[in-house]
MARDO-384189 format. One record per residue: residue number from 0; chain; residue in three letters; x, y, z of N, C-alpha, C, O in turn. Coordinates in pm, 1 decimal. Layout:
(NUM,"A","ALA",(X,Y,Z),(X,Y,Z),(X,Y,Z),(X,Y,Z))
...
This chain:
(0,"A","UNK",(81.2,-119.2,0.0),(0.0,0.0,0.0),(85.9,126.1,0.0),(43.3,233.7,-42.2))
(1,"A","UNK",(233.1,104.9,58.9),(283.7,254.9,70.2),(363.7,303.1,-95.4),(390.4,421.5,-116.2))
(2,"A","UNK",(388.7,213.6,-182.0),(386.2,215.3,-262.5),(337.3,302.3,-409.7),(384.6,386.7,-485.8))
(3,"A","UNK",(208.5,219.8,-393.0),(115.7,338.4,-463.9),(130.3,490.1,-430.0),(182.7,572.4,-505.2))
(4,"A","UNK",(94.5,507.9,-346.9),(64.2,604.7,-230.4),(244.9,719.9,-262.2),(246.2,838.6,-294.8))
(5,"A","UNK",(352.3,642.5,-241.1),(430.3,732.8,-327.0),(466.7,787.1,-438.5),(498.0,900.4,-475.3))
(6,"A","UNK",(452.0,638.0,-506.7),(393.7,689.5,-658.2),(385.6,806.6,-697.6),(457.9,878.7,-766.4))
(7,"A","UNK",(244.4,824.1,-622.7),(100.4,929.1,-642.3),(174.4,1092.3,-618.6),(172.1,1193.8,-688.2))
(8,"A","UNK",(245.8,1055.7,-470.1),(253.7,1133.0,-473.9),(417.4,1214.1,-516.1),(433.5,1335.7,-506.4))
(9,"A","UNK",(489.6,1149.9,-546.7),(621.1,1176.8,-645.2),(578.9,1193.3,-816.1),(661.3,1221.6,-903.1))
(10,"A","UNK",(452.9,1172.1,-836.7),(401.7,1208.6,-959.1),(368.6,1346.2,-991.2),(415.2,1418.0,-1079.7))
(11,"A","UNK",(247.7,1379.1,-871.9),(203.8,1528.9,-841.3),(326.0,1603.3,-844.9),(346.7,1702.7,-914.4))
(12,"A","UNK",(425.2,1535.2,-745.7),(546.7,1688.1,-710.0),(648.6,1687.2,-895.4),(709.5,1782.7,-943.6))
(13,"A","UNK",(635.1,1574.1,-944.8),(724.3,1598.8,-1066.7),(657.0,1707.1,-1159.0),(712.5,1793.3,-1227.1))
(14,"A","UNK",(516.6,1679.0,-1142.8),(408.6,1702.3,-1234.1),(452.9,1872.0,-1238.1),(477.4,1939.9,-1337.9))
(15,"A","UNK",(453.6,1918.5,-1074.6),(420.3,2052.0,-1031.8),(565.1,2103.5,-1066.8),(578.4,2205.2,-1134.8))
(16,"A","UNK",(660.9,2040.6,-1025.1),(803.0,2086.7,-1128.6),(798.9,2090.0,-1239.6),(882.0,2168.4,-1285.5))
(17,"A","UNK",(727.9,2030.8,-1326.4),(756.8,2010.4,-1497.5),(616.4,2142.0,-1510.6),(621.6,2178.0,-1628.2))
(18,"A","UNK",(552.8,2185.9,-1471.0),(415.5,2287.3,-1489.2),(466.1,2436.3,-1465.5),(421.9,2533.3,-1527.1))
(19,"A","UNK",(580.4,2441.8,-1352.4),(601.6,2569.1,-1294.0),(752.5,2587.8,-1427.4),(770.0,2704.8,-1461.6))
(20,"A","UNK",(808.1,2527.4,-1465.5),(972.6,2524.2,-1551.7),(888.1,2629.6,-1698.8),(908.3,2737.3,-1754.9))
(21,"A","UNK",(750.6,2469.2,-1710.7),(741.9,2548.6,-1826.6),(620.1,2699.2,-1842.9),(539.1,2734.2,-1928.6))
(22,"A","UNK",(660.6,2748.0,-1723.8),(535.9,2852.8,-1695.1),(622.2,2929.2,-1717.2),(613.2,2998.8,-1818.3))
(23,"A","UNK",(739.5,2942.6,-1626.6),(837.9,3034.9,-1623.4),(933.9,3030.9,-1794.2),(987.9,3131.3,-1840.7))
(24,"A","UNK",(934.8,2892.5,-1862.9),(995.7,2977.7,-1965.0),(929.7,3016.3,-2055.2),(981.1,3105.6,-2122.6))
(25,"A","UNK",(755.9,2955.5,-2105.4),(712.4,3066.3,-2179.5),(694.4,3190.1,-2099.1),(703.0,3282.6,-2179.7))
(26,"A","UNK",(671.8,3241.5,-1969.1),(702.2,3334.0,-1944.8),(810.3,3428.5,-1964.1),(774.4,3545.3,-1979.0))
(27,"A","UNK",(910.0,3409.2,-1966.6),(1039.1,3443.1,-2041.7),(1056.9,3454.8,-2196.7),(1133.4,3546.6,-2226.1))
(28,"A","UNK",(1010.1,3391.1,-2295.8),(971.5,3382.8,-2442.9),(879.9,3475.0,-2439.5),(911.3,3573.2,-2506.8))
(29,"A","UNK",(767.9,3482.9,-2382.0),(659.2,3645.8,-2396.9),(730.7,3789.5,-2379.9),(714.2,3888.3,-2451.3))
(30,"A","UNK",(800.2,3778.3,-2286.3),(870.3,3896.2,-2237.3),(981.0,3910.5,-2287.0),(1025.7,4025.1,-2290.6))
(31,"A","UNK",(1049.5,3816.3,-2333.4),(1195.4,3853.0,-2448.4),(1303.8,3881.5,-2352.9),(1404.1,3950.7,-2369.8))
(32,"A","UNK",(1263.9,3813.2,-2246.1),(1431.7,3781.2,-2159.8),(1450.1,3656.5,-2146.5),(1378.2,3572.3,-2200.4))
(33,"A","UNK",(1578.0,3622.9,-2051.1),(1643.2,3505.7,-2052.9),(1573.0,3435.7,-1920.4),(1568.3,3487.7,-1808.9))
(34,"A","UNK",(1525.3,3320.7,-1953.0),(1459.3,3233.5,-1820.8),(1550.9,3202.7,-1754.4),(1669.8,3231.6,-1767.8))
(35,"A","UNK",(1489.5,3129.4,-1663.2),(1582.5,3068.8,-1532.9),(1657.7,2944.6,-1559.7),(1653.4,2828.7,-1518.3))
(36,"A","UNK",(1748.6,3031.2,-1668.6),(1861.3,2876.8,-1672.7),(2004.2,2856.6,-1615.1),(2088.2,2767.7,-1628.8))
(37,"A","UNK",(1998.0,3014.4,-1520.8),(2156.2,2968.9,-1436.3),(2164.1,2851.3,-1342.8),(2265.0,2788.3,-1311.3))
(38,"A","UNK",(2017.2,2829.6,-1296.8),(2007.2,2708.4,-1163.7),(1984.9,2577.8,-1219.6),(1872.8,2532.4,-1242.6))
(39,"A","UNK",(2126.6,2500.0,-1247.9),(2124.1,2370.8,-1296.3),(2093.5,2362.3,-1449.1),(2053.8,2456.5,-1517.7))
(40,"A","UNK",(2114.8,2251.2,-1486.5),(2070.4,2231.0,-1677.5),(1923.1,2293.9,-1690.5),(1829.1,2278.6,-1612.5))
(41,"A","UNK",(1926.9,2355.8,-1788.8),(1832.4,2446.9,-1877.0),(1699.1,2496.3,-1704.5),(1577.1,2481.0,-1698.7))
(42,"A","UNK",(1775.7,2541.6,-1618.1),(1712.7,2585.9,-1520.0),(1608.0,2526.0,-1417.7),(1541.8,2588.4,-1334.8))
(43,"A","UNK",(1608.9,2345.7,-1451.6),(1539.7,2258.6,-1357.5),(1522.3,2313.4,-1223.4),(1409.5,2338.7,-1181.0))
(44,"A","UNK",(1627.4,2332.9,-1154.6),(1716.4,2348.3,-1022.2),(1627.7,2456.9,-936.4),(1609.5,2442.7,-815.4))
(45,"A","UNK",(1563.1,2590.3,-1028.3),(1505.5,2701.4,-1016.2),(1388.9,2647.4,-912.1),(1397.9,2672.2,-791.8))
(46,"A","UNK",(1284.6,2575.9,-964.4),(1192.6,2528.4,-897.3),(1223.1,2491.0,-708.9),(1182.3,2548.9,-608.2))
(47,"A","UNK",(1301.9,2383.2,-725.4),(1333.2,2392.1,-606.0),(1447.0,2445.7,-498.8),(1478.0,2409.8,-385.2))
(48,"A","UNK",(1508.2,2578.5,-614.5),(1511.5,2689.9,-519.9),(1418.5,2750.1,-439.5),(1417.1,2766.0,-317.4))
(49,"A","UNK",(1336.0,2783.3,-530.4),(1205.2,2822.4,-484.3),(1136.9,2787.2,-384.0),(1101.9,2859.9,-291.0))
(50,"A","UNK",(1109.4,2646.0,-401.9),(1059.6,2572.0,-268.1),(1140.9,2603.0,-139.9),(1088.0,2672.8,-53.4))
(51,"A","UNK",(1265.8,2555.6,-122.6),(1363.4,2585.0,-40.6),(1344.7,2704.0,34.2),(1328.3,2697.4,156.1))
(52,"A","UNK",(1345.8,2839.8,-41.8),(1326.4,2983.0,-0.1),(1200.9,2997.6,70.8),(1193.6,3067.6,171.8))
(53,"A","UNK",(1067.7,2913.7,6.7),(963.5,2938.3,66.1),(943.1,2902.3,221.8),(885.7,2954.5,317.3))
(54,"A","UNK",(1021.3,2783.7,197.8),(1025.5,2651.0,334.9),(1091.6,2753.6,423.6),(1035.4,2770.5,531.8))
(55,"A","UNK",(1183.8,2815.1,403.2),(1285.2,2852.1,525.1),(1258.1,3033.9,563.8),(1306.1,3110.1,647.7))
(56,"A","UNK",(1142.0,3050.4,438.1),(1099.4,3230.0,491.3),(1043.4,3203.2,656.7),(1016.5,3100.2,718.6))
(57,"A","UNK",(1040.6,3351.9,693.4),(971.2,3408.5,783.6),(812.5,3415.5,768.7),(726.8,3466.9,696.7))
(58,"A","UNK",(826.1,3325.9,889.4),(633.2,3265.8,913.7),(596.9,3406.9,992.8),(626.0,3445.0,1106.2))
(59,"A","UNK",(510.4,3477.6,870.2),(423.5,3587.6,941.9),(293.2,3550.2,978.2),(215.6,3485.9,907.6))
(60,"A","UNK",(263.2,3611.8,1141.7),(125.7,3540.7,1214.8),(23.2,3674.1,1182.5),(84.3,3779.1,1162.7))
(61,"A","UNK",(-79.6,3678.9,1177.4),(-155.9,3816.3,1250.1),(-164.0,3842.6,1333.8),(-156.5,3744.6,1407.9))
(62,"A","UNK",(-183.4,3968.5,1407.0),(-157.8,4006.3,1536.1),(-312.2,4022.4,1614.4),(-340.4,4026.9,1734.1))
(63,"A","UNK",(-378.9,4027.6,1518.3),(-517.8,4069.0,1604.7),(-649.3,3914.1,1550.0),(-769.3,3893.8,1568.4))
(64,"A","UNK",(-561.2,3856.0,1495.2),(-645.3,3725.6,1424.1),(-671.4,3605.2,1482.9),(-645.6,3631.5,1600.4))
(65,"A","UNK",(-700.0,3508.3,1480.8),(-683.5,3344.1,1540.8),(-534.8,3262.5,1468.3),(-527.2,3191.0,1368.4))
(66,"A","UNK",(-407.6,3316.2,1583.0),(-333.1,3218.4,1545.1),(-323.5,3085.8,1497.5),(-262.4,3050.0,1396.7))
(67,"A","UNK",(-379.0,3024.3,1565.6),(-426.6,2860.7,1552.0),(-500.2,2852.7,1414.2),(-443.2,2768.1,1345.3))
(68,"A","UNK",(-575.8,2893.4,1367.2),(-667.7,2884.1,1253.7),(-594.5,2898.3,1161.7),(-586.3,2809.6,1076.7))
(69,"A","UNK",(-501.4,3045.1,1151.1),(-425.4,3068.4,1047.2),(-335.5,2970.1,1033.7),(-283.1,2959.6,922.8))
(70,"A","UNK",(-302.5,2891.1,1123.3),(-144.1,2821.9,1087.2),(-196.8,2660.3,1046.7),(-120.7,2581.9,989.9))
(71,"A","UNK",(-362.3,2617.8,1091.7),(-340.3,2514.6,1040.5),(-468.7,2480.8,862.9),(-504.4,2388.0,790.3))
(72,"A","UNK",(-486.8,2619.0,877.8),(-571.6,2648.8,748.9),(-495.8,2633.8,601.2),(-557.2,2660.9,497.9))
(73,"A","UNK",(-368.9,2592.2,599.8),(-282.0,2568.7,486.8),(-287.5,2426.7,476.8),(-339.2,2360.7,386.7))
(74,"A","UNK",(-228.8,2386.8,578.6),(-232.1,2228.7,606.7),(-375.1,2159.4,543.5),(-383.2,2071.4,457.9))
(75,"A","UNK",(-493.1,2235.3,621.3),(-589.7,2134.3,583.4),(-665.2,2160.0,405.4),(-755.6,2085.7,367.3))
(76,"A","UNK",(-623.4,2245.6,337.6),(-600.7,2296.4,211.5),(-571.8,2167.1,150.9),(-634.7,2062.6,134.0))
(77,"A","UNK",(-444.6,2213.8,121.8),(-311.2,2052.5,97.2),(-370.6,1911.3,150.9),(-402.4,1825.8,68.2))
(78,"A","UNK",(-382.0,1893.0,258.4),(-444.0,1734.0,247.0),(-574.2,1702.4,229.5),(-606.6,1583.8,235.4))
(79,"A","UNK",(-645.4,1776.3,211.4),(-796.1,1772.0,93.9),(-745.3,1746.8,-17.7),(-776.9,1635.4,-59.4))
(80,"A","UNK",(-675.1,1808.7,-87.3),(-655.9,1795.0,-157.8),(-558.0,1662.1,-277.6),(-558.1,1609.1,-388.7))
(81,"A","UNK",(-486.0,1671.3,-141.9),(-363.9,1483.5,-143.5),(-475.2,1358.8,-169.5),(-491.5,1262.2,-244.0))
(82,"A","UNK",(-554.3,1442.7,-32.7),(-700.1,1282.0,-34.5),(-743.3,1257.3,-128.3),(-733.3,1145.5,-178.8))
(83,"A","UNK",(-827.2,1390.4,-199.0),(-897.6,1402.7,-348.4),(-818.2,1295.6,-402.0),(-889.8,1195.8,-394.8))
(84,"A","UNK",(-713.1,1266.2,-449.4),(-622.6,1225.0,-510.1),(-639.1,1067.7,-487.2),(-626.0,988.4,-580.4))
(85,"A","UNK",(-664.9,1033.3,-373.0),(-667.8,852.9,-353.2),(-769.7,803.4,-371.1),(-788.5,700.9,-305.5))
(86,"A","UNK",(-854.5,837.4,-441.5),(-1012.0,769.4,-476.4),(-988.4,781.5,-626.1),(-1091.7,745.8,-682.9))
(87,"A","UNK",(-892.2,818.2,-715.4),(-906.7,872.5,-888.0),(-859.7,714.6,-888.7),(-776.4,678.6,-805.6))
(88,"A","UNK",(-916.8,616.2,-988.5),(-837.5,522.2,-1026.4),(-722.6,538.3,-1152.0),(-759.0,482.2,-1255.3))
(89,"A","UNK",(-620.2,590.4,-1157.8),(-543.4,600.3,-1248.1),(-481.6,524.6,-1338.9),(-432.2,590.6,-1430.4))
(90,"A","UNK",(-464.1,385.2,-1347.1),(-487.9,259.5,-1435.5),(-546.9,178.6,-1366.4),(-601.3,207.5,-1259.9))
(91,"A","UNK",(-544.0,55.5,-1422.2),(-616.6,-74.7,-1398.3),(-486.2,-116.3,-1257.3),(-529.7,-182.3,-1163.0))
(92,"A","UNK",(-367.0,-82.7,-1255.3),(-292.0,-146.8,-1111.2),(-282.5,-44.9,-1044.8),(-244.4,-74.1,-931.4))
(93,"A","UNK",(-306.2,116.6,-1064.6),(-264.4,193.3,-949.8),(-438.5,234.5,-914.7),(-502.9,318.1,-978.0))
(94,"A","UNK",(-479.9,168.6,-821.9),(-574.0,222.2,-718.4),(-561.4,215.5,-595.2),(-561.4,107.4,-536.3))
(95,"A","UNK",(-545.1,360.3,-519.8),(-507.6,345.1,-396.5),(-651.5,280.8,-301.0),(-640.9,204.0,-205.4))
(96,"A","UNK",(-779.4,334.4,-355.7),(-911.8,327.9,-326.5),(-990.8,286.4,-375.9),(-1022.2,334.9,-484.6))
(97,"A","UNK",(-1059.2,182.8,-325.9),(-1130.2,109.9,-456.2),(-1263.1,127.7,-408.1),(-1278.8,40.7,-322.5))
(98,"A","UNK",(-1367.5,196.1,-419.1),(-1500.0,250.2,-321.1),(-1601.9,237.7,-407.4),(-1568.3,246.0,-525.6))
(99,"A","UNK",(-1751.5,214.8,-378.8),(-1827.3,220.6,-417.5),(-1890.6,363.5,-441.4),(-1957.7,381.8,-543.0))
(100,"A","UNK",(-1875.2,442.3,-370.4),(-1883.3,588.1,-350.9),(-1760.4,679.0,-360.9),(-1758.3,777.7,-287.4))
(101,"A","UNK",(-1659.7,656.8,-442.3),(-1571.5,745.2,-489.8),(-1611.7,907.9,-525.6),(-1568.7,1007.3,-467.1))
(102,"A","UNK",(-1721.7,902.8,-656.9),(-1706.0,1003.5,-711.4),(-1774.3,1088.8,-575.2),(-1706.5,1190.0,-557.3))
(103,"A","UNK",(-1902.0,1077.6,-461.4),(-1923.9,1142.9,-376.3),(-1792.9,1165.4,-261.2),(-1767.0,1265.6,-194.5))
(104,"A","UNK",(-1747.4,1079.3,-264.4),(-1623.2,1102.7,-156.1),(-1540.1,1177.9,-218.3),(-1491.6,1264.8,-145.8))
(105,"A","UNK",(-1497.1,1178.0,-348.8),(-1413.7,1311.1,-413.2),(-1465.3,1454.4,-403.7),(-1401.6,1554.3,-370.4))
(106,"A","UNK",(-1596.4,1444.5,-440.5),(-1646.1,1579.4,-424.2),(-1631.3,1638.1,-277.7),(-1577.9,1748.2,-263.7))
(107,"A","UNK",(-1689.4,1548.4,-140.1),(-1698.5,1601.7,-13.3),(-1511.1,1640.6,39.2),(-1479.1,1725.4,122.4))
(108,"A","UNK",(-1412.1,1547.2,-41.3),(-1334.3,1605.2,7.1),(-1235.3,1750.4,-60.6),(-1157.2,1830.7,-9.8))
(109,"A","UNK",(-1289.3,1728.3,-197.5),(-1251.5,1841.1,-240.0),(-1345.1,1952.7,-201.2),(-1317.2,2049.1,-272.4))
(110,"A","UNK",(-1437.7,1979.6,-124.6),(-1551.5,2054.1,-89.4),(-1479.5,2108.5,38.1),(-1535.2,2197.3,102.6))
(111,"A","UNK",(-1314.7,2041.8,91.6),(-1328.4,2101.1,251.2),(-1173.0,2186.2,192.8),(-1111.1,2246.0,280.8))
(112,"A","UNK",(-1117.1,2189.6,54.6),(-1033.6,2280.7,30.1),(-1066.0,2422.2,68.4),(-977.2,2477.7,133.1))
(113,"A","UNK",(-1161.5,2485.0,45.8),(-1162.8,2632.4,22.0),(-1178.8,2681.7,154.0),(-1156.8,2798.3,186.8))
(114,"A","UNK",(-1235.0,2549.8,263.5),(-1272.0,2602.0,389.8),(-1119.5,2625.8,450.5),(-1103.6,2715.6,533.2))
(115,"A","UNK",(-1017.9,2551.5,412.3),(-868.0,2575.3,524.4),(-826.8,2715.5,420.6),(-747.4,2790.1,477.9))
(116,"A","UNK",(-860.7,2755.3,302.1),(-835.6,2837.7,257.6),(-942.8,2972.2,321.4),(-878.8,3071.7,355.1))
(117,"A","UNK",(-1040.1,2978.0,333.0),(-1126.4,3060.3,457.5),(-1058.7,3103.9,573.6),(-1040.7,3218.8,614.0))
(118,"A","UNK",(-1020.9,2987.1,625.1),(-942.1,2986.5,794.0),(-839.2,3099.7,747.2),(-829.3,3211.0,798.9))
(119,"A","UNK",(-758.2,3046.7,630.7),(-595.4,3129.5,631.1),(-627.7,3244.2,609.3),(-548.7,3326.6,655.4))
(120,"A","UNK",(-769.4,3309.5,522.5),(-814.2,3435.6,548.1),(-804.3,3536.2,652.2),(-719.9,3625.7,656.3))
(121,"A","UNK",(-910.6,3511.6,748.4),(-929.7,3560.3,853.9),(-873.2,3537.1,969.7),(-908.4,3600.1,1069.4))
């Protein structure tokens, strides 16, 4: 079972590297400068600079808000969203979930994204 399950999710994170490379270099081709190819071959590397920088910024709280809410309203974003993900049957051998009620269980859990995105609001 843990298997699949990495798969899945070393697929998403390649997916989201190979989506953001080529965002940024037609972004760069529109604008008629040079993309991000100092970081590693033809600028792979860029991406998870990025990540890196994000991981290690300065966690700003609100001062007059619900600490607690704000900090775990990202979190529950992201694993709605991971979950969404284990009910899709993606071939005939990778099913993490094999349910009679998939497509309702996809919807209810993609239904609790926008709420950790609410929380990080306010």
């Amino acid at each position: 079972m843990f298997v699949p399950i990495l798969t899945l999710v070393l697929g998403i994170t390649i997916g989201v590297l190979v989506i953001v490379w080529l965002e940024r270099e037609i972004s760069a081709r529109i604008q008629q400068h040079i993309g991000p190819e100092y970081a590693g071959p033809l600028g792979i590397l860029q991406a998870l600079a990025d990540g890196t920088k994000l991981l290690f910024k300065e966690n700003i709280l609100p001062s007059r808000g619900n600490t607690r809410l704000f900090s775990i309203g990202s979190s529950i974003a992201v694993i709605s969203i991971l979950l969404s993900f284990s009910v899709i049957p993606f071939s005939s051998r990778l099913i993490l979930a094999d349910l009679n009620i998939g497509i309702f269980l996809w919807i209810a859990i993609s239904s609790i994204a926008p709420v950790g995105l609410l929380l990080v609001r306010h």
